[in-house]
MIDO-72176 format. One line per 8 residues: number of its first residue (from 1); their letters; for each residue x, y, z of N, C-alpha, C. Coordinates in steps of 0.02 Angstrom, whole numbers. Layout:
N
NUM	A	X,Y,Z,X,Y,Z,X,Y,Z | ...
END
This chain:
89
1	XXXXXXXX	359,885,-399,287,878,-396,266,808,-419 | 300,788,-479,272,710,-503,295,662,-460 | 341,659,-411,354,619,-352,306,608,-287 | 306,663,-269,241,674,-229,167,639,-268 | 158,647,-313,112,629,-337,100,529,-349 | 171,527,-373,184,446,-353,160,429,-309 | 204,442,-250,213,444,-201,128,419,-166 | 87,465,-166,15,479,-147,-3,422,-197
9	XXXXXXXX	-18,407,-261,-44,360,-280,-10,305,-248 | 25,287,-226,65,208,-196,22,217,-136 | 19,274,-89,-27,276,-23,-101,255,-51 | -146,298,-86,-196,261,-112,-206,208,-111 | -162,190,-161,-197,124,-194,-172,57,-109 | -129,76,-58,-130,40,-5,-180,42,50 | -221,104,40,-280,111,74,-342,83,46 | -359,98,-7,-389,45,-63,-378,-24,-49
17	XXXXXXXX	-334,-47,-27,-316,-118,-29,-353,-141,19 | -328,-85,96,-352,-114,161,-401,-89,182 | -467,-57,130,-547,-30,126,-564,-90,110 | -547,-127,42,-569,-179,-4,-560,-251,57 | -490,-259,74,-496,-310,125,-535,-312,175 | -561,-256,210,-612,-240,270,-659,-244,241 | -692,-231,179,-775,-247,166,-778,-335,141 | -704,-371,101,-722,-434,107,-720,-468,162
25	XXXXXXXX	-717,-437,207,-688,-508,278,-742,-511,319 | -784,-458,304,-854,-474,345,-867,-432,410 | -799,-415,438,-775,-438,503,-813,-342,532 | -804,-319,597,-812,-250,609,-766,-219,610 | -773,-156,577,-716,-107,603,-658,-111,650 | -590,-104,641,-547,-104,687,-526,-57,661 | -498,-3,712,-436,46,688,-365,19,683 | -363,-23,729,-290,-50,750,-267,-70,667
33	XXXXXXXX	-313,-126,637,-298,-141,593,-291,-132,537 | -343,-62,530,-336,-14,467,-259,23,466 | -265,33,532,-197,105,552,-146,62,528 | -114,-11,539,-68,-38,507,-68,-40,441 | -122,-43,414,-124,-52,329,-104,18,309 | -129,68,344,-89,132,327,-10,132,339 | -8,121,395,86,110,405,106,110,344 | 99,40,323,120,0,277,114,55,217
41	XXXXXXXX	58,77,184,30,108,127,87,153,119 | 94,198,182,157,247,184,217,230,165 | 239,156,210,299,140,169,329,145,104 | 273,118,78,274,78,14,277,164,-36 | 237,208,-2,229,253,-40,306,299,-50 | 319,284,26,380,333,-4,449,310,-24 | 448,219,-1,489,181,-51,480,193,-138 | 423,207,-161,408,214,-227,437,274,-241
49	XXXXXXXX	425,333,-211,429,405,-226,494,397,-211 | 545,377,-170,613,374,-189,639,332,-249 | 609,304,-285,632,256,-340,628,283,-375 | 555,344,-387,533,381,-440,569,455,-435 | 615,474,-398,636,533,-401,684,532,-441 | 709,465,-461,778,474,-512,734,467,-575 | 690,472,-592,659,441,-665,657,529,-703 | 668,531,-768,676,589,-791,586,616,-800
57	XXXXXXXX	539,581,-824,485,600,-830,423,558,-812 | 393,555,-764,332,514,-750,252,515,-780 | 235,463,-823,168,444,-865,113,453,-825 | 64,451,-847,6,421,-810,5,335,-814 | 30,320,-841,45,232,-843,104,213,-772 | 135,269,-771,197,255,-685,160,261,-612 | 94,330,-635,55,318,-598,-5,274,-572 | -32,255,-630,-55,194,-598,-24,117,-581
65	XXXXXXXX	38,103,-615,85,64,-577,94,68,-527 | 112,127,-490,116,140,-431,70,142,-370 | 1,146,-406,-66,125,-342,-53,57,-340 | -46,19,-392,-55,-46,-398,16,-86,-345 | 64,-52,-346,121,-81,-304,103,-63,-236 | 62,-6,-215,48,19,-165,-2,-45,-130 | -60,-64,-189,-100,-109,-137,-69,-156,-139 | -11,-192,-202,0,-262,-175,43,-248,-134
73	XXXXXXXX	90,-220,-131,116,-208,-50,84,-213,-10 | 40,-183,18,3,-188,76,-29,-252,74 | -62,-298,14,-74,-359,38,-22,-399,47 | 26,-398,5,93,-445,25,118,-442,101 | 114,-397,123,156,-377,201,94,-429,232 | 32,-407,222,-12,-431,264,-33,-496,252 | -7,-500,201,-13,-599,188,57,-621,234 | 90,-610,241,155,-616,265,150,-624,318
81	XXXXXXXX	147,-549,355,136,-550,424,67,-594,458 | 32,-618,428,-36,-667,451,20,-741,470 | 48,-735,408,82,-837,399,114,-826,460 | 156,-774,466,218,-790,519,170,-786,591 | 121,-735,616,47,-767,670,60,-818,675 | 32,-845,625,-10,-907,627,68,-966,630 | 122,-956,598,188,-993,613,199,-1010,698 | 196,-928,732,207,-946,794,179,-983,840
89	X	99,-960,843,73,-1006,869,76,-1088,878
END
């Protein structure tokens, strides 16, 4: 149960990330571009929740670590994946 629960806070806090990035950018609604920030959110979430399944007991301090890895994940990928865009061109 406390994995799952990781798990979901790492998704959070990557949807959080890519709510917060969509209200600073000004820009309109895209799904395309939300739906990737979810991709991503998922990843990250269940990369965490496999890290956290070996841990003997999870805090509320692992859990909010874990939103927090969730959104910078999702901005790191997406800082990433922008440079390498903008590389090709």
């Amino acid at each position: 149960m406390n994995v799952i629960l990781v798990g979901a806070s790492a998704l959070v806090g990557g949807m959080v990330a890519a709510v917060l990035g969509w209200l600073d950018s000004g820009e309109v609604f895209e799904a395309r571009k939300f739906s990737a920030s979810i991709v991503r959110a998922l990843i990250a979430g269940l990369g965490i929740a496999v890290a956290y399944s070996y841990a003997n007991s999870i805090t509320v301090l692992d859990i909010v670590i874990c939103f927090l890895a969730g959104a910078g994940f999702d901005a790191g990928v997406n800082r990433i994946s922008g440079a390498i865009k903008v590389g090709l061109k």
